[in-house]
N, C-alpha and C positions, 0 to 999 in steps of 0.2 A: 539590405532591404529585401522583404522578398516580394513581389507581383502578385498579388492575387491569383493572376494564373498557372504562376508556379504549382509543380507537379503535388507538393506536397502538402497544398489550402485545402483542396475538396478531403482526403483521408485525413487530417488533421481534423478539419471539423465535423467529417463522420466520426470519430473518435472520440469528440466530447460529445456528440450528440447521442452515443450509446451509451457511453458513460454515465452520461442523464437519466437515460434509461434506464440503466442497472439504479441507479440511485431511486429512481423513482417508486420504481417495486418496491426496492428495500422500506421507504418513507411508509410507503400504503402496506407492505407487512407491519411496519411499527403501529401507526397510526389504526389500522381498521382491526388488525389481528395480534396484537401486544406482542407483537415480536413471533410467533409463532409461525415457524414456516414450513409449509406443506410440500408432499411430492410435487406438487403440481406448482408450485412456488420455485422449487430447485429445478424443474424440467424448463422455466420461464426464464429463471437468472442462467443456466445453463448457457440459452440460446444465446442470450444478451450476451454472457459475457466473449461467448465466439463471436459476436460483431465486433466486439473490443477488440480480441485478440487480432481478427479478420485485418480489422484497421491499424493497429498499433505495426502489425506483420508487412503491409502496404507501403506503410512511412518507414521502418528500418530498411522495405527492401530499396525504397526510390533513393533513401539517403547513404545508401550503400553500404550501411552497419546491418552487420548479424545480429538476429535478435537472441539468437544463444549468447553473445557478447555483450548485451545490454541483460539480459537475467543475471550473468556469471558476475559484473561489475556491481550491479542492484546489491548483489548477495554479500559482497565483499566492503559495499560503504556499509549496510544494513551492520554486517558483522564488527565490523570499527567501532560505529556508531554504540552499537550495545555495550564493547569492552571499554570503552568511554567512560558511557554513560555506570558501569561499573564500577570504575574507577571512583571514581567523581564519588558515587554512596557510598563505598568504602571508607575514601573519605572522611564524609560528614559522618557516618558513625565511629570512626576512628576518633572524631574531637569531640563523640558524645561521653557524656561520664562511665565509667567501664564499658566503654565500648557497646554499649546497647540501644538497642532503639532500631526502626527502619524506615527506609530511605526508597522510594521509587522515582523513577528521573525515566521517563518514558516508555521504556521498553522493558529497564531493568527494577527488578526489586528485592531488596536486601534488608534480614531480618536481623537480625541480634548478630552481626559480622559474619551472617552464612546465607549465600543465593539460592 
């Protein structure tokens, strides 16, 4: 159980509360500006997202993990995950009739039996 006053409640929920933030620009890029996003748009998410990092860098350091150790492991499920997820449409176009057709399973997408 953790205490509310435990080290790690206030930067944990500065961290979703930027989070938010970044999400929110993004929503009001979508919503006001069809997606279109300005210098001044990128100098705003910039900012945001260095509160992210500020906070996310706060919580690895109080919980005593490196956050170069939390990127390096990120990159290595991320990379499984993809060789998986290739696997897996290989696969399914492998049981398509000559081997044709294609297959996207999240990350990965496979056309006619070539990535």
């Amino acid at each position: 159980m953790i205490a509310t006053d435990h080290s790690i409640v206030y930067s944990t929920l500065g961290l979703a509360n930027e989070a938010g933030e970044v999400a929110g620009k993004v929503k009001k890029i979508c919503r006001d500006r069809q997606g279109h996003i300005s210098d001044a748009d990128r100098e705003d998410l910039a900012l945001e997202l260095g509160d992210v990092l500020w906070y996310l860098s706060e919580i690895c350091t109080k919980l005593g993990i490196r956050l170069e150790d939390v990127a390096a492991a990120n990159i290595a499920k991320l990379a499984d995950r993809a060789s998986r997820e290739y696997s897996e449409a290989r696969a399914i176009i492998g049981n398509a009739p000559n081997g044709m057709g294609s297959v996207c399973t999240g990350t990965v997408c496979v056309v006619g039996g070539a990535a």
